[in-house]
N, CA and C of each residue as an Amber inpcrd file, in Angstrom:
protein
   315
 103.6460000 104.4930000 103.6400000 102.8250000 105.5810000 103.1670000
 101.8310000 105.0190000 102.1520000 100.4430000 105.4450000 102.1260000
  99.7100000 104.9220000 101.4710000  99.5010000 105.9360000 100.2100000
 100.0080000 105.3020000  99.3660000  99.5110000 106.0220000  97.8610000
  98.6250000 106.0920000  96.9070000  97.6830000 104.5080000  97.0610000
  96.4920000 103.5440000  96.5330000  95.4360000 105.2820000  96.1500000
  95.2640000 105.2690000  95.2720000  94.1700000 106.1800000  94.5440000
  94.5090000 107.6300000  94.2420000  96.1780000 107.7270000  94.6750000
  96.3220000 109.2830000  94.0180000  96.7530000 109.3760000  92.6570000
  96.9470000 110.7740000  92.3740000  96.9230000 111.1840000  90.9210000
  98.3800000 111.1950000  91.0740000  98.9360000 110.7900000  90.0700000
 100.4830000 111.0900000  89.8460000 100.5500000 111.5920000  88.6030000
 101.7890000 111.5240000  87.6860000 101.8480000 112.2860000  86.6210000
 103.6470000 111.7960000  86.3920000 103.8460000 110.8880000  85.1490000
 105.1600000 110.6770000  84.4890000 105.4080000 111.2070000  83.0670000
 106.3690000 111.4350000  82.7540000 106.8500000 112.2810000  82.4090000
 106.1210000 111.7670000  80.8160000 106.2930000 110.5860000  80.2670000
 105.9680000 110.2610000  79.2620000 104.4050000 109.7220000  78.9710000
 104.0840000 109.0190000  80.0800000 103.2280000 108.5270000  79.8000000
 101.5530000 109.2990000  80.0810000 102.2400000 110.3850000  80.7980000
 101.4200000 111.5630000  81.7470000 100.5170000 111.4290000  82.7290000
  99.2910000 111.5620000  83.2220000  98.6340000 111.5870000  84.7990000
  97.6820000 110.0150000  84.6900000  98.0910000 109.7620000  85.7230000
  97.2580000 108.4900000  86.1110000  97.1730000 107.7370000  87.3780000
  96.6510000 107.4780000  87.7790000  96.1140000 106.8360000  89.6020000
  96.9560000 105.6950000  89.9340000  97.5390000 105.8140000  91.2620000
  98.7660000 104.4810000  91.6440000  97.1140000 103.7180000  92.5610000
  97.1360000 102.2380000  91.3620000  96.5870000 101.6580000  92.2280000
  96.9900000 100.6570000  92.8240000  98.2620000 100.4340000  93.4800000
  98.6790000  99.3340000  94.4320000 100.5870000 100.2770000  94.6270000
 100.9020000 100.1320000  95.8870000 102.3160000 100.9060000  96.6630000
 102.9610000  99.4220000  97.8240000 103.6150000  98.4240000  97.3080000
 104.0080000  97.2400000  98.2980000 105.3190000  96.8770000  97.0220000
 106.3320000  96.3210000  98.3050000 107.1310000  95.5480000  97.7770000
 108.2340000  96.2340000  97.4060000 108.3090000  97.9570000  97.9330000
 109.4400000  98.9200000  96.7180000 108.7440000  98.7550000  95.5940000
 107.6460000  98.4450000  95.0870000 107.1620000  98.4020000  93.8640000
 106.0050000 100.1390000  94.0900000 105.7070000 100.4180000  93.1800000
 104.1630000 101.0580000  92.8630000 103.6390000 101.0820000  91.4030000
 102.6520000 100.4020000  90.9340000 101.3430000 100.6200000  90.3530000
 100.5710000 101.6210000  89.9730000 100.4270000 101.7300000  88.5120000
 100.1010000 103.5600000  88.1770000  99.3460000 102.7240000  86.9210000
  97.8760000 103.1520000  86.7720000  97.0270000 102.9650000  85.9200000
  96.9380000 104.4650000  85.1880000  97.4850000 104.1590000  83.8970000
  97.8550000 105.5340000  83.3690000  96.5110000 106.1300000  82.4840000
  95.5890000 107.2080000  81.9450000  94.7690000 106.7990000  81.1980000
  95.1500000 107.4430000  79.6640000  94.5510000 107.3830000  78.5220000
  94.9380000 107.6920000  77.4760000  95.9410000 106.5420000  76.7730000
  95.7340000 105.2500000  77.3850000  96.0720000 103.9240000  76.5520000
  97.1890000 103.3270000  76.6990000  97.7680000 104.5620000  77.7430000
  99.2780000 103.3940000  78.3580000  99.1970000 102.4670000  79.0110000
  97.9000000 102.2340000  79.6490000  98.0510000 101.3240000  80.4950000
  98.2260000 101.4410000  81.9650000  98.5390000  99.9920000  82.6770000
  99.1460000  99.4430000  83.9310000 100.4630000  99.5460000  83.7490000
 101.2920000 100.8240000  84.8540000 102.5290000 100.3240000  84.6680000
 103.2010000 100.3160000  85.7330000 104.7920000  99.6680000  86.4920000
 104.6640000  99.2200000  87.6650000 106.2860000 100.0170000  87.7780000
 106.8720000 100.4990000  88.5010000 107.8170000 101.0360000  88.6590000
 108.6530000 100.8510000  90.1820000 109.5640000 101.4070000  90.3980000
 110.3890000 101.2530000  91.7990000 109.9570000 102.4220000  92.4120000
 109.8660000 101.7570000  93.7170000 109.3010000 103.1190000  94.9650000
 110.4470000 103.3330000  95.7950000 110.6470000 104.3420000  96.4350000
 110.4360000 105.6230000  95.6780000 111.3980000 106.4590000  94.3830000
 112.4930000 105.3200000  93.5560000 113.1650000 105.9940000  92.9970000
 112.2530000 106.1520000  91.7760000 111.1530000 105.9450000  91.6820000
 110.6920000 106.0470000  90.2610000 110.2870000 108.1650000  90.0170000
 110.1330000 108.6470000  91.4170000 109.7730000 109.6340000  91.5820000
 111.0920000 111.1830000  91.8810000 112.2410000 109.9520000  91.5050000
 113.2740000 111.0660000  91.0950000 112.8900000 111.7810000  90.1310000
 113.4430000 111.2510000  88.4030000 112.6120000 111.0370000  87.4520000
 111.7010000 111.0760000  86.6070000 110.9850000 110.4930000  87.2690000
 109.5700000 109.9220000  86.0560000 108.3230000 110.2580000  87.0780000
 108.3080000 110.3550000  87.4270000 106.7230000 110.4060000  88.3480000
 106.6640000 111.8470000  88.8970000 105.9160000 112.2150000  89.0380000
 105.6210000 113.1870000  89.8730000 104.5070000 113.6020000  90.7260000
 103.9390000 113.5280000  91.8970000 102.7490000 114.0150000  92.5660000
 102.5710000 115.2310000  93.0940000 101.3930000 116.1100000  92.8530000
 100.8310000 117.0080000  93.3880000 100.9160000 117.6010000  94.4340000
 100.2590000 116.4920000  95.7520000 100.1800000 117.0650000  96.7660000
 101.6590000 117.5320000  97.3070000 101.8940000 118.1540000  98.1990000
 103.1540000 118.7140000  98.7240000 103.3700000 117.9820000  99.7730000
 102.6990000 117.1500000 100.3430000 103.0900000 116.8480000 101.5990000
 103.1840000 115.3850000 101.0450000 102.7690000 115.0840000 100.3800000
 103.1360000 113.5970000  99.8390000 104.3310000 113.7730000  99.5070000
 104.5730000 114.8030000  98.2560000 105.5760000 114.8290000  97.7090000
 106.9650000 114.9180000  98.6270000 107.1390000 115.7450000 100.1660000
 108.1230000 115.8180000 100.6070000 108.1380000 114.3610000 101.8100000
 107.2140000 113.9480000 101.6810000 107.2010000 111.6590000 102.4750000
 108.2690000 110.9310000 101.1030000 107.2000000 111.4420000 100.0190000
 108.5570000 110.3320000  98.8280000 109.7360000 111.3900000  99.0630000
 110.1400000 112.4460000  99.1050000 111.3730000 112.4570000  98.5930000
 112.5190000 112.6150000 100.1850000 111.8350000 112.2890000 101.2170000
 112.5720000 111.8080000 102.5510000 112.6150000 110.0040000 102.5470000
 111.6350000 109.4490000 101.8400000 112.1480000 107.9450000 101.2200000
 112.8360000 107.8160000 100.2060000 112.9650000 108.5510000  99.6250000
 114.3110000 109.2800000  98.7100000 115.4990000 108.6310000  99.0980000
 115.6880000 109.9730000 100.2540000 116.8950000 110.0420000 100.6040000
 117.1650000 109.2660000 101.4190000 116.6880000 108.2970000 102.4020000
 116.8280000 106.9080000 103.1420000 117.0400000 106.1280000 102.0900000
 116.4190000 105.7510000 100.6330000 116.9550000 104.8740000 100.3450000
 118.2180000 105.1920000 100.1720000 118.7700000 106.4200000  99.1050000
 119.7320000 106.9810000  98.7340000 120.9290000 106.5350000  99.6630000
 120.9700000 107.3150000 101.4180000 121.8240000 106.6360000 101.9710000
 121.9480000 105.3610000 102.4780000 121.1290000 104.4250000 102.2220000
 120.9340000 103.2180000 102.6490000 122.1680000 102.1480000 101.7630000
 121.7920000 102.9590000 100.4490000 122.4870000 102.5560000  99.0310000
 124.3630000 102.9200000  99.4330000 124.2040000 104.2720000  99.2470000
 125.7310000 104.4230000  99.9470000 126.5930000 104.0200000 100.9070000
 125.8520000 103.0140000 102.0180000 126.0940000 102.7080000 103.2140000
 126.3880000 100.8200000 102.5040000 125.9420000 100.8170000 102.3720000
 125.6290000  99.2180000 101.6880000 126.8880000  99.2690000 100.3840000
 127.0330000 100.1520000  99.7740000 128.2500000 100.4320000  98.6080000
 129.4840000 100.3080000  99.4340000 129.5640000 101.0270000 100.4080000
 130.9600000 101.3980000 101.7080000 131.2460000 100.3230000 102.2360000
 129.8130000  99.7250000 102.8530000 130.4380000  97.7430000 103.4400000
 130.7970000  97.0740000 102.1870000 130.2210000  96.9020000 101.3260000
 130.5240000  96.1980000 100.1450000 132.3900000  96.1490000  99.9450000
 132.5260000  97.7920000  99.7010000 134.1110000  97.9840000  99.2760000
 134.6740000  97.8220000 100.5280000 134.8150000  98.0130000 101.4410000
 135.3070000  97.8090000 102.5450000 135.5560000  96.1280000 103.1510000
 134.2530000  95.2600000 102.1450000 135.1350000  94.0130000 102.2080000
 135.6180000  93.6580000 101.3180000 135.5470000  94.3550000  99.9090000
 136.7370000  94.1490000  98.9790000 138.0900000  94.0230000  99.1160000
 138.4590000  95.2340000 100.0160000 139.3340000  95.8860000 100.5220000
 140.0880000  94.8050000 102.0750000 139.0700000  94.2120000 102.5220000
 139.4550000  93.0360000 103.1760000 139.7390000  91.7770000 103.0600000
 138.7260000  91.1320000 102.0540000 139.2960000  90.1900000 101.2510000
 140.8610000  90.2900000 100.3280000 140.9570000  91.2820000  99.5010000
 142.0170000  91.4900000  98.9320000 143.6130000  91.1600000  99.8760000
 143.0900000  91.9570000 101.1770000 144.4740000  91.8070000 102.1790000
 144.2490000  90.3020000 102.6070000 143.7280000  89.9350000 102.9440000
 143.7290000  88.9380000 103.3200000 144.6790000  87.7610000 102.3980000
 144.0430000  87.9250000 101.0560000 144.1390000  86.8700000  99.8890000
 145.8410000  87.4860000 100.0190000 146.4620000  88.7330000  99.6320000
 147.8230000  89.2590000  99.6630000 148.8980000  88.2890000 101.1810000
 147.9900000  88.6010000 102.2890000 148.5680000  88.0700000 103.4890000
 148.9160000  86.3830000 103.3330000 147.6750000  85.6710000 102.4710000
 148.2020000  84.3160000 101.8790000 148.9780000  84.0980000 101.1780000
 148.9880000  84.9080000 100.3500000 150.1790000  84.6120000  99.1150000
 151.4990000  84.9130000 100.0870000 151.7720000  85.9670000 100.9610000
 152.9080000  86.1870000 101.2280000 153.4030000  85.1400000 102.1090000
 152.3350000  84.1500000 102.9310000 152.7040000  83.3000000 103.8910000
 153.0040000  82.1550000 103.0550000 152.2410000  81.6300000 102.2960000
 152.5140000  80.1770000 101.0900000 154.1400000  80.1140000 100.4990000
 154.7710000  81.2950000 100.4370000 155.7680000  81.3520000  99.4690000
 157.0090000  80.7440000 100.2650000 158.1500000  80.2370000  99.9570000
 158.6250000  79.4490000 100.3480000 160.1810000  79.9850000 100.3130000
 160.5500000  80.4600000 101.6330000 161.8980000  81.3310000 101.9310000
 162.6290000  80.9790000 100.8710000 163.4110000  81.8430000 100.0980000
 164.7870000  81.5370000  99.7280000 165.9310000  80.6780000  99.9220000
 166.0280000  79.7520000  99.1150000 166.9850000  79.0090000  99.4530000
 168.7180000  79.4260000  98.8000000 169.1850000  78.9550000 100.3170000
 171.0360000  79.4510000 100.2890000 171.8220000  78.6510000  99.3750000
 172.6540000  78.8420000  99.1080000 173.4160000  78.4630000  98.1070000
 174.5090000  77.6460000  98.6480000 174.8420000  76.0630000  98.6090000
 175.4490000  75.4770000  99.5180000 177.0610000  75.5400000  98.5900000
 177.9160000  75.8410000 100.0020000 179.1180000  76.1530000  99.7790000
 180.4700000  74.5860000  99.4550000
């Protein structure tokens, strides 16, 4: 989605033009002396950013929610090989250990 020259608006720093949207990054030339400032796309627009148009606004917040579940999906494999490694490492320890020895009569 191309964002290069719209008006946005954060919460602190208030309305100013995204001039560059690459990388998960976006670029917001703020005016009134804040500056260039560079934030995460699209979570910066949970938050802190906000745009006008409506139809922009509902593109970021459906890249929203792709990242959102992208994040949760990626959290689930993550623990899920925690959860595999762990057995695994348990299944070694239980094989390494070295039967009980009998007590000679």
């Amino acid at each position: 989605m191309n964002l290069i020259k719209k008006q946005v608006s954060h919460v602190r720093f208030g309305s100013g033009t995204v001039s560059s949207n690459d990388g998960g990054r976006i670029t917001v030339v703020f005016s009134g002396g804040a500056g260039e400032k560079s934030f995460l796309y699209p979570e910066a627009f949970e938050h802190h950013l906000s745009i006008s148009d409506p139809n922009l606004h509902e593109e970021i917040m459906k890249d929203l929610q792709m990242k959102s579940e992208q994040a949760a999906a990626e959290k689930l494999r993550q623990e899920q090989h925690y959860i595999e490694e762990m057995n695994r490492l348990a299944e070694e320890k239980l094989a390494s250990k070295k039967p009980p020895r009998r007590k000679k009569r």
